[in-house]
C-alpha positions as CSV (number, residue, x, y, z in Angstrom):
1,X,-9.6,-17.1,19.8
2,X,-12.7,-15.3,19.5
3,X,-14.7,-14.7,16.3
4,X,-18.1,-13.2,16.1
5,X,-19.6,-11.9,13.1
6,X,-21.5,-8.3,13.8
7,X,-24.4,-9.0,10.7
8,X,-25.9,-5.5,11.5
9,X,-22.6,-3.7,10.7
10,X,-21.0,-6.3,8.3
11,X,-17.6,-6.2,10.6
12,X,-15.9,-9.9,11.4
13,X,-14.3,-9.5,15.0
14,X,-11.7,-11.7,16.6
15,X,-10.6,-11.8,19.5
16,X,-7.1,-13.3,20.1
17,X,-5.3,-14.0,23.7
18,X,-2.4,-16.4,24.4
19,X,0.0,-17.2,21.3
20,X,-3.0,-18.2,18.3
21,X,-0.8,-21.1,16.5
22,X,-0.5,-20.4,13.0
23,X,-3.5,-23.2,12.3
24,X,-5.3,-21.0,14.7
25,X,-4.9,-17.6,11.9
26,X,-4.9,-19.8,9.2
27,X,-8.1,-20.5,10.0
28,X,-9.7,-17.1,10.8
29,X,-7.6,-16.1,7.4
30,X,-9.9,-18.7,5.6
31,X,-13.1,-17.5,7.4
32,X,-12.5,-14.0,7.5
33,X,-12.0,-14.1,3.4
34,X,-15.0,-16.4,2.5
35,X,-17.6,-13.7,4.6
36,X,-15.4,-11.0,2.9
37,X,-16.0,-12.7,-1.1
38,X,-19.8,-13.7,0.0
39,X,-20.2,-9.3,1.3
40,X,-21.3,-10.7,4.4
41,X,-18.5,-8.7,5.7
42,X,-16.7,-5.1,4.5
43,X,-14.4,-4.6,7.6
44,X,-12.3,-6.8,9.9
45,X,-11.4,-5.7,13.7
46,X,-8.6,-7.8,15.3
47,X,-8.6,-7.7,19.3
48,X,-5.3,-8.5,19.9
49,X,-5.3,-6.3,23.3
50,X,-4.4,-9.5,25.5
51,X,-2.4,-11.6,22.5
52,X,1.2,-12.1,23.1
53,X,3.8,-11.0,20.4
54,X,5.2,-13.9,18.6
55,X,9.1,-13.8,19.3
56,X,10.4,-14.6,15.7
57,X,9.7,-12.2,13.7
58,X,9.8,-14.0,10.0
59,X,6.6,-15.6,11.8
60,X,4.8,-12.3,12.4
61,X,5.1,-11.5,9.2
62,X,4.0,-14.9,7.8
63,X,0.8,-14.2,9.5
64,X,0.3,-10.7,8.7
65,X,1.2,-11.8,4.8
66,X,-1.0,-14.9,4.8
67,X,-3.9,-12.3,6.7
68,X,-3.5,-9.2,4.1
69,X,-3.8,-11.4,1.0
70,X,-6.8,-13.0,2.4
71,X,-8.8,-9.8,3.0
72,X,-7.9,-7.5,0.4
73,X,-8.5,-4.3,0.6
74,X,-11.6,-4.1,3.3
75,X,-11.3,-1.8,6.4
76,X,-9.0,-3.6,8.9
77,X,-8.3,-1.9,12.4
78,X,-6.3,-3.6,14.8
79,X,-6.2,-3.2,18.5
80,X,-2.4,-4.4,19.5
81,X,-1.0,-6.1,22.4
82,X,2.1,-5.0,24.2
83,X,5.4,-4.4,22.4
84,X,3.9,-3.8,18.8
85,X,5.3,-1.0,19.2
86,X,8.6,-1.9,18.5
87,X,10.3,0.1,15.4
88,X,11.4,-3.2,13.3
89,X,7.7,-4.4,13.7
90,X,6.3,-1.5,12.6
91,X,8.4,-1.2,9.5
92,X,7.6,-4.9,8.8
93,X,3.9,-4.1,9.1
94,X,3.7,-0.7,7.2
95,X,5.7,-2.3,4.5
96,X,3.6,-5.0,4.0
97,X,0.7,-2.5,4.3
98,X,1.9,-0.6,1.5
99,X,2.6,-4.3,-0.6
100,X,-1.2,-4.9,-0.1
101,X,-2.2,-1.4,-0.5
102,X,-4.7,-2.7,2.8
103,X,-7.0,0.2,4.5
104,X,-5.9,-0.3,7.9
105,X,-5.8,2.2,11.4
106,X,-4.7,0.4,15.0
107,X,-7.2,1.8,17.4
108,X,-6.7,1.9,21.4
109,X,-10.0,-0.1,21.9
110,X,-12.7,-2.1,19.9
111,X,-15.0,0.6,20.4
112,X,-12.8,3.0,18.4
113,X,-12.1,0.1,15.9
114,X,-15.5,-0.4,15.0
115,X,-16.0,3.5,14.9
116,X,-13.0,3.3,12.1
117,X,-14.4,0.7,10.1
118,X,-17.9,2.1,10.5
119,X,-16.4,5.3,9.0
120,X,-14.3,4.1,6.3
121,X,-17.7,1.9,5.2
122,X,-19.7,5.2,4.8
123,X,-17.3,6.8,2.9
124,X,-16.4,4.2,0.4
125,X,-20.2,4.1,-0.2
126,X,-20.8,7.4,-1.5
């Protein structure tokens, strides 16, 4: 895992490949929320482009859950590896979503992520 924190833009990026263990998110959860409390960071982009899918999904969603309640409602985008695309993922992660009432957008790149978040940032400040 990757993170870098963009201080011009105020955006935390991570960049995940491999399986991240749980300790691994946990930890970027913890991270990720104290920038987010401090406003050293409004928006959060997750490069999960070269990630692999965890197989059981009640741990997917204990890492989306544990990652949503640490953020709050900040711009998230999320670049997603191969197979998110799966329907019973998607209606884990849009439920959740909903739960959290999270500003979120998966984008096909980290350019367009940023671009997202960037956006989302100008509006909520007017």
């Amino acid at each position: 895992m990757k993170y870098e924190h963009i201080e011009t833009d105020r955006l935390v990026v991570l960049t995940l490949t491999g399986l991240p263990t749980r300790t691994d998110h946990a930890a970027f959860a913890r991270r990720v929320a104290a920038q987010v409390r401090s406003g050293q960071a409004r928006g959060v982009i997750i490069d999960a482009s070269a990630a692999e899918l965890p197989t059981r999904q009640s741990y997917s969603r204990e890492i989306w859950e544990d990652f949503l309640a640490e953020i709050g409602a900040c711009p998230f985008a999320y670049v997603p590896p191969v197979g998110h695309d799966d329907a019973e993922r998607q209606a884990m992660i849009e439920g959740l979503l909903g739960e959290w009432g999270t500003c979120f957008t998966t984008a096909e790149d980290v350019t367009r992520a940023r671009a997202w978040c960037l956006a989302q940032l100008a509006d909520s400040s007017r």
